[in-house]
C-alpha atoms as an extended CHARMM CRD file, in Angstrom:
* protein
*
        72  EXT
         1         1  UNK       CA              0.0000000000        0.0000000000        0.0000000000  PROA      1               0.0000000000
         2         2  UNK       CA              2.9510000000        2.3670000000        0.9160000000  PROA      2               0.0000000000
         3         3  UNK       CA              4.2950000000        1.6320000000       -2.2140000000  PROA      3               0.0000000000
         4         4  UNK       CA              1.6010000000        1.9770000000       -4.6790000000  PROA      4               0.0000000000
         5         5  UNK       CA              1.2550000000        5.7930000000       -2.5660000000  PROA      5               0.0000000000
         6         6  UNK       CA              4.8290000000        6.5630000000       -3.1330000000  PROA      6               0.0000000000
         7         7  UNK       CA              4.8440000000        6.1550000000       -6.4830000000  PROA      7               0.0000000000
         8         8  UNK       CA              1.5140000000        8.2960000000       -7.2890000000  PROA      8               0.0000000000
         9         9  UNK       CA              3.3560000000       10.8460000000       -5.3410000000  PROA      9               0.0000000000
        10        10  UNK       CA              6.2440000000       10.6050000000       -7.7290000000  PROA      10              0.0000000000
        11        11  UNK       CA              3.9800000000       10.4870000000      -10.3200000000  PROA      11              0.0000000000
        12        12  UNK       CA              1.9540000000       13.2900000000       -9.8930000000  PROA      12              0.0000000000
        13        13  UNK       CA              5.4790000000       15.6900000000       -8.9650000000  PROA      13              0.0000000000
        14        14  UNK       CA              6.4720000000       14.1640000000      -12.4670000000  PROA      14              0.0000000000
        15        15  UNK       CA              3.4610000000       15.8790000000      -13.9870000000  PROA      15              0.0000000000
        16        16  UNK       CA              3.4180000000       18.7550000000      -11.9920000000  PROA      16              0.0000000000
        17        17  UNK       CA              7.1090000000       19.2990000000      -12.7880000000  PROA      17              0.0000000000
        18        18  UNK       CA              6.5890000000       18.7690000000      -16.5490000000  PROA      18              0.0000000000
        19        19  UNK       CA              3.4590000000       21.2540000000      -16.8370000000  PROA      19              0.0000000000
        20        20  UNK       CA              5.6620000000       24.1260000000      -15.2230000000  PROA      20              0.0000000000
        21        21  UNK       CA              8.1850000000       23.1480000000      -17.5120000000  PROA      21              0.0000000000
        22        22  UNK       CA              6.7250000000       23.3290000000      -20.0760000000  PROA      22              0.0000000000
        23        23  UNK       CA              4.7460000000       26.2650000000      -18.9390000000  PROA      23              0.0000000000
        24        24  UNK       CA              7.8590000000       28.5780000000      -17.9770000000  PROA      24              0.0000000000
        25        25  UNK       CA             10.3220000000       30.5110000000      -20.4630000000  PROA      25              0.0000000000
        26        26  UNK       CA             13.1610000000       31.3380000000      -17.9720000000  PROA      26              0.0000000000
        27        27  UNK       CA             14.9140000000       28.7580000000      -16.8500000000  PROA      27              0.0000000000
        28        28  UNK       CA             15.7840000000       30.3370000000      -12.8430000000  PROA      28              0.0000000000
        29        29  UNK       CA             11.4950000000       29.9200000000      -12.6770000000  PROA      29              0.0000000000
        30        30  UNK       CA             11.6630000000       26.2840000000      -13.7240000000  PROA      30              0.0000000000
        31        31  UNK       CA             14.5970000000       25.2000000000      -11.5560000000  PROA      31              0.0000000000
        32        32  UNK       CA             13.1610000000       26.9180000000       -8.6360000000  PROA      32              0.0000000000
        33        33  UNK       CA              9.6210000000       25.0260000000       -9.3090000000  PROA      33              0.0000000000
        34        34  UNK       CA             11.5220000000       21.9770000000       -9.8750000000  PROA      34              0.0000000000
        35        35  UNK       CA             13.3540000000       22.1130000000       -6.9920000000  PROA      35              0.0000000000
        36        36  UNK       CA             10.3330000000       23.2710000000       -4.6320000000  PROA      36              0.0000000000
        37        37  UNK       CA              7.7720000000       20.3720000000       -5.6280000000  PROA      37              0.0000000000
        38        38  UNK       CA             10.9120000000       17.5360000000       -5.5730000000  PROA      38              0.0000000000
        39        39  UNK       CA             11.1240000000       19.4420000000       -2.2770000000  PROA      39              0.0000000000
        40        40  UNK       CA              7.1740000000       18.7820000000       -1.3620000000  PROA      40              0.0000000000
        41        41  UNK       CA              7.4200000000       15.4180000000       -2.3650000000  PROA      41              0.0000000000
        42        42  UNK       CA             10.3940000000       14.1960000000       -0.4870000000  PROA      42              0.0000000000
        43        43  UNK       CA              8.5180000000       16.0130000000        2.8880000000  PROA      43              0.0000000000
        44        44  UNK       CA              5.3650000000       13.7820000000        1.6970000000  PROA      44              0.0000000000
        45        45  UNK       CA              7.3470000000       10.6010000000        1.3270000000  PROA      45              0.0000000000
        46        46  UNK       CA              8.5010000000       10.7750000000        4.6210000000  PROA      46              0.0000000000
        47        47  UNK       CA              5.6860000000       12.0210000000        6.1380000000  PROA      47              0.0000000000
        48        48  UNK       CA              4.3800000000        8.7010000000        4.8020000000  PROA      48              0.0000000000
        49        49  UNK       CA              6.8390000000        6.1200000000        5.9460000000  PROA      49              0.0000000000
        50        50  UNK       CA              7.1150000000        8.2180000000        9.9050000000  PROA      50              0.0000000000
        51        51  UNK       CA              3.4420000000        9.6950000000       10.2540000000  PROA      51              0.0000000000
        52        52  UNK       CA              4.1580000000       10.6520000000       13.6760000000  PROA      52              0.0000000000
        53        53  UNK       CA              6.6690000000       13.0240000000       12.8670000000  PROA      53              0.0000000000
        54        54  UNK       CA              6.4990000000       16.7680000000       14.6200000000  PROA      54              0.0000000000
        55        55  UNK       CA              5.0070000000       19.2550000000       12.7680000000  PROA      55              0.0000000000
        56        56  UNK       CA              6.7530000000       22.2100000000       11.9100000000  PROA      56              0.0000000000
        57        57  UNK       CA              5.1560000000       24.2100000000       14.8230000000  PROA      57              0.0000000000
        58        58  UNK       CA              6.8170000000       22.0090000000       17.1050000000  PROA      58              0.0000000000
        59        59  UNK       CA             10.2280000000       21.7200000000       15.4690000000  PROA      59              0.0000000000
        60        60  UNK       CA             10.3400000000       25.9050000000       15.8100000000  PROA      60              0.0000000000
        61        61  UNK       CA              9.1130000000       25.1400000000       19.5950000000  PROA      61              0.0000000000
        62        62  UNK       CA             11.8100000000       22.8280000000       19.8550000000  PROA      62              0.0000000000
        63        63  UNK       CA             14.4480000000       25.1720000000       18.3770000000  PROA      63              0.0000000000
        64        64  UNK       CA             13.2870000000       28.5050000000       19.8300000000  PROA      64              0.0000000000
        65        65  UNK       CA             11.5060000000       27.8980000000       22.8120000000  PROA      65              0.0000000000
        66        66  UNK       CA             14.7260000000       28.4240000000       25.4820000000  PROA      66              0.0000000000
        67        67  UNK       CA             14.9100000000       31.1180000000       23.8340000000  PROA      67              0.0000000000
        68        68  UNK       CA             11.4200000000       32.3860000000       24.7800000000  PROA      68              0.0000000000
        69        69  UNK       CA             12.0970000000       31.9590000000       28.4670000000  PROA      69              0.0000000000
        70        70  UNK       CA             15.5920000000       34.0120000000       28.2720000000  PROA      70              0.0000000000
        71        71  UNK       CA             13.7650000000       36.6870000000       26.3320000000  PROA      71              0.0000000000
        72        72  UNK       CA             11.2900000000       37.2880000000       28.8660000000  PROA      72              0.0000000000
């Protein structure tokens, strides 16, 4: 099951990727949409083999909050 989703992630940044490819003239605007869906897919891959991951309110809560509590 976690495969068949894996791949139709894949699948659908492969067609996502192509469309703005084909889509954009400048190559700096299809490098940067390349690189930000591979981006969104890798963060959905893992998010699909470790579901209980922290979400990114917590990671910044993890980072930042000592320095919260020095701050006040």
């Amino acid at each position: 099951m976690k495969l068949s989703s894996i791949l139709g992630i894949l699948m659908l940044a492969a067609a996502i990727m192509y469309g703005e490819w084909k889509s954009s003239k400048e190559k700096r605007a299809r490098i940067v949409s390349a690189g930000i869906t591979v981006v969104a897919a890798v963060i959905g891959i893992i998010l699909l083999i470790q579901p209980r991951l922290p979400g990114p309110t917590q990671v910044m809560k993890l980072l930042f909050g000592s320095v919260d509590k020095i701050m006040k």
